[in-house]
KEKE-3310 file (N, C-alpha, C; in steps of 0.2 Angstrom, whole numbers, plus 5000, padded with zeros to 4 digits):
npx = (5128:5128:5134:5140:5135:5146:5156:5167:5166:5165:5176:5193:5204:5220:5225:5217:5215:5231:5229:5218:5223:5236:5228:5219:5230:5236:5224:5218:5228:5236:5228:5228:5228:5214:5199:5195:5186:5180:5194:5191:5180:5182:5190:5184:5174:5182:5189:5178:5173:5185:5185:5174:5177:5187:5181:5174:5181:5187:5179:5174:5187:5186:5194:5199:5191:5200:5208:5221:5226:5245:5247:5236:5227:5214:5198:5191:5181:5176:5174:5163:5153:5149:5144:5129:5126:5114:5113:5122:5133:5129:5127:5139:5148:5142:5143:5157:5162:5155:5159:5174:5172:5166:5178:5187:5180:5182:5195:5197:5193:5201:5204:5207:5204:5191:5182:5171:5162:5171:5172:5157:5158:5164:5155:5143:5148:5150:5136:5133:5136:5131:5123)
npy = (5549:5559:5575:5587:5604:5613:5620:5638:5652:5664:5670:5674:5663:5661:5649:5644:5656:5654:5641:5645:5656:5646:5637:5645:5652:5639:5635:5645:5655:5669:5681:5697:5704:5704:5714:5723:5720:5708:5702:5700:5695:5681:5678:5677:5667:5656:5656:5651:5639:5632:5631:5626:5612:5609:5606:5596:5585:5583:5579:5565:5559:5558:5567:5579:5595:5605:5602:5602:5600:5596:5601:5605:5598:5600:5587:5583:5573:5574:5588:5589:5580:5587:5596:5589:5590:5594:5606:5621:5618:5614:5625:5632:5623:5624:5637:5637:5629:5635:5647:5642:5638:5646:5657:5653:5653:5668:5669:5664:5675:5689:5704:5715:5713:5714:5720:5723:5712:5707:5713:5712:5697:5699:5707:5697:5686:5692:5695:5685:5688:5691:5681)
npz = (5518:5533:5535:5545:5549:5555:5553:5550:5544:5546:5555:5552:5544:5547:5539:5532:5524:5515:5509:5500:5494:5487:5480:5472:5463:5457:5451:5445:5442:5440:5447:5448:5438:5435:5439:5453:5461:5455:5460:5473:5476:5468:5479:5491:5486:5483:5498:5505:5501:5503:5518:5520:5512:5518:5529:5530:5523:5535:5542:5538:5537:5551:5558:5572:5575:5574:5566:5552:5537:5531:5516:5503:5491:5480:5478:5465:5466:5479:5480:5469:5477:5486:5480:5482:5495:5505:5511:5517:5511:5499:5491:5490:5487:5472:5468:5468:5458:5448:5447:5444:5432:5422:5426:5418:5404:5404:5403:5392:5384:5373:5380:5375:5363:5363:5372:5375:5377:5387:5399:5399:5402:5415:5423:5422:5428:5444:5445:5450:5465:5476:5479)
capx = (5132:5129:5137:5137:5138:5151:5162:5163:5167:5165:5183:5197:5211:5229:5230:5211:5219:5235:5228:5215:5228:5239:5223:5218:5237:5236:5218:5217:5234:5239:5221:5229:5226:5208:5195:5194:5179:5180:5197:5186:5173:5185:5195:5175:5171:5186:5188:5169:5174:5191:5183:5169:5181:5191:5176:5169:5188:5190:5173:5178:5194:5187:5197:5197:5190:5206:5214:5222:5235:5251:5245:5228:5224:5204:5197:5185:5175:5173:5169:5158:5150:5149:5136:5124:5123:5107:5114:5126:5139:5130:5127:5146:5152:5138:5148:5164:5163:5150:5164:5180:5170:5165:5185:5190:5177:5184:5202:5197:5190:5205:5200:5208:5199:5184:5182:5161:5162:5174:5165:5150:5158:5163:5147:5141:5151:5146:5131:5133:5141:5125:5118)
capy = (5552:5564:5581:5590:5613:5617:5626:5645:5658:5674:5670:5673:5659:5661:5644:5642:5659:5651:5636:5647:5659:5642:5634:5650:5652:5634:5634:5652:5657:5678:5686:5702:5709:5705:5719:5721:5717:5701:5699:5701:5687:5674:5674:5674:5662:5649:5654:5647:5633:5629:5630:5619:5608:5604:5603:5590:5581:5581:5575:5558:5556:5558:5574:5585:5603:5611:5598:5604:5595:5601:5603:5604:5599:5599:5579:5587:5568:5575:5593:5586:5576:5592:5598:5585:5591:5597:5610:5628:5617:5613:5634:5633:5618:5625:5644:5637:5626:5639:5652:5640:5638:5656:5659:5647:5655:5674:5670:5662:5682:5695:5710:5721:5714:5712:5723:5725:5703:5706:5717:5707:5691:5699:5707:5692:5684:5699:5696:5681:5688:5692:5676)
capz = (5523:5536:5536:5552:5546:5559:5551:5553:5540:5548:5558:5545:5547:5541:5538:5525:5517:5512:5506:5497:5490:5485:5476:5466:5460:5454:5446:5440:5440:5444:5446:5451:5433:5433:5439:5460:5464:5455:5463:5479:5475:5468:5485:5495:5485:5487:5506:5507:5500:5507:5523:5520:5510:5524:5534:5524:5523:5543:5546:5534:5541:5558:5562:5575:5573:5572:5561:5546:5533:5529:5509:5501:5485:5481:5475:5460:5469:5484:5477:5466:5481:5490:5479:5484:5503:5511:5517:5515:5506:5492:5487:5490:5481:5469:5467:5467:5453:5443:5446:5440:5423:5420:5424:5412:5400:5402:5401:5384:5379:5374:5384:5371:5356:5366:5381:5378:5379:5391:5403:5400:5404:5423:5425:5422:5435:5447:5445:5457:5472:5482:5478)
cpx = (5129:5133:5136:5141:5140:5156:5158:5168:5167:5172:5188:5204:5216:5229:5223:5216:5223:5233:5223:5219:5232:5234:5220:5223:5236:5232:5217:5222:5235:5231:5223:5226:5217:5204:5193:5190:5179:5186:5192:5183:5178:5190:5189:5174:5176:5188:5181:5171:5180:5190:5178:5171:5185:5186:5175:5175:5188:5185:5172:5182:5193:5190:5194:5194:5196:5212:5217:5229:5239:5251:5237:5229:5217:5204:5194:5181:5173:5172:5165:5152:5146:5142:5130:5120:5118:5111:5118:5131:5136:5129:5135:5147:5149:5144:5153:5166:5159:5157:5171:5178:5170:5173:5187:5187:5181:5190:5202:5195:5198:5201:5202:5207:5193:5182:5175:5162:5166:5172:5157:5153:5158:5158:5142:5142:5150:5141:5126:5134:5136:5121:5118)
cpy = (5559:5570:5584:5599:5614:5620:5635:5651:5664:5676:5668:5670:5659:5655:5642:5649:5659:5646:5639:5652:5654:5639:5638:5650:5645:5633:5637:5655:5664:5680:5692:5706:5711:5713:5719:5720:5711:5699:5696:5694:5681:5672:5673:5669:5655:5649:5649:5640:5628:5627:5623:5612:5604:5601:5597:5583:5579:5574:5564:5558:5558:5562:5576:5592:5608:5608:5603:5600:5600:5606:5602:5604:5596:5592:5583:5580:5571:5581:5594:5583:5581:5595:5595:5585:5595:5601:5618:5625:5615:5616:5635:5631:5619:5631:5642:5633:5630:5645:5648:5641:5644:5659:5660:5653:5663:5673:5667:5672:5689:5703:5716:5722:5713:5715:5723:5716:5702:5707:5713:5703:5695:5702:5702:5686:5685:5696:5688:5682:5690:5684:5671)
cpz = (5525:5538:5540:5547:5553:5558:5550:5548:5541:5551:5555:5549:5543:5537:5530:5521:5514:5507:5501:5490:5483:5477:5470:5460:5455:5450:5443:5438:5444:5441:5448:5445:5431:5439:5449:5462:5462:5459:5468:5478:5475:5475:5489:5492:5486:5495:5507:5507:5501:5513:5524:5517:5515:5532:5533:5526:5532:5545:5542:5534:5548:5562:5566:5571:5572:5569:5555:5543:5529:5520:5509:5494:5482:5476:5472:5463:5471:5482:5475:5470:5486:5489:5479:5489:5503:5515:5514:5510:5501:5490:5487:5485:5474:5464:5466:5461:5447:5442:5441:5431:5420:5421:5418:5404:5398:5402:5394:5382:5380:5374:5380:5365:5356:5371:5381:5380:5383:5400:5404:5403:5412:5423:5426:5429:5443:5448:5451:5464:5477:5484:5487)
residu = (UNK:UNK:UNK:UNK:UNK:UNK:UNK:UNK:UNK:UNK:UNK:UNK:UNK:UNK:UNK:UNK:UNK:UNK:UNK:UNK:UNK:UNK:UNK:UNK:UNK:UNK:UNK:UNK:UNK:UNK:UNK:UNK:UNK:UNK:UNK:UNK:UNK:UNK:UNK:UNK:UNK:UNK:UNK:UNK:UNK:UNK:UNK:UNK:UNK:UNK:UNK:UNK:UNK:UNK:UNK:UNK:UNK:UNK:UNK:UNK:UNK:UNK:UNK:UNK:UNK:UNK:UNK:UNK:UNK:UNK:UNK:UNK:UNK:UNK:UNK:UNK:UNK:UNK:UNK:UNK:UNK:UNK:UNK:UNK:UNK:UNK:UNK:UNK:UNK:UNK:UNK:UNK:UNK:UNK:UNK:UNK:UNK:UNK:UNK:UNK:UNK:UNK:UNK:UNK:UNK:UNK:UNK:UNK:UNK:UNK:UNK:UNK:UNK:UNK:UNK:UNK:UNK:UNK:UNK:UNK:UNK:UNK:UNK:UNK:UNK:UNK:UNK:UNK:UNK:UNK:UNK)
# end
């Protein structure tokens, strides 16, 4: 399958950071309390990915470019499938799924019996946001 890179991430849309905000909430739950810079990253890295997700989606459902659907909830297939493209979405679909894990991992660490392991873990985290 051919994937055309038409989607455009520099022009912020109400309607990708809704379903961004939506999809964090569900996966990750309340990040307000984590550390803002990571806040920052995890909402960069799922717009990236909600954008190119529904790209992905339109262009196999034969959408138009200004399609969107009333909900969004992400196929982990077609996520997973994502990462295979020759192209921008597979660094995407790459970070977005390397990010979920590494969450997962630091909500496992209490930051109040652990804060150098904790600290390390988002540094660690961090230390993807240029990539």
């Amino acid at each position: 399958m051919i994937i055309e890179n038409t989607m455009n991430t520099t022009k912020p849309d109400c309607r990708i950071q809704r379903f961004c905000e939506a999809i964090i909430a569900k996966r990750l739950g309340d990040i307000s309390n984590l550390p803002e810079r990571l806040v920052k990253y995890v909402i960069h890295v799922y717009c990236d990915f909600i954008a190119a997700y529904l790209n992905v989606l339109r262009q196999k459902e034969g959408k138009q470019l200004d399609w969107f659907p009333e909900s969004l909830s992400i196929d982990p297939a077609l996520g997973d499938e994502m990462r295979h493209f020759f192209s921008d979405y597979q660094h995407i679909a790459k970070a977005f799924l390397t990010l979920n894990k590494q969450m997962d991992e630091l909500r496992e660490i209490d930051k109040d019996k652990q804060p150098n392991l904790y600290e390390h873990m988002v540094a660690s985290i961090l230390s993807r946001e240029h990539r």
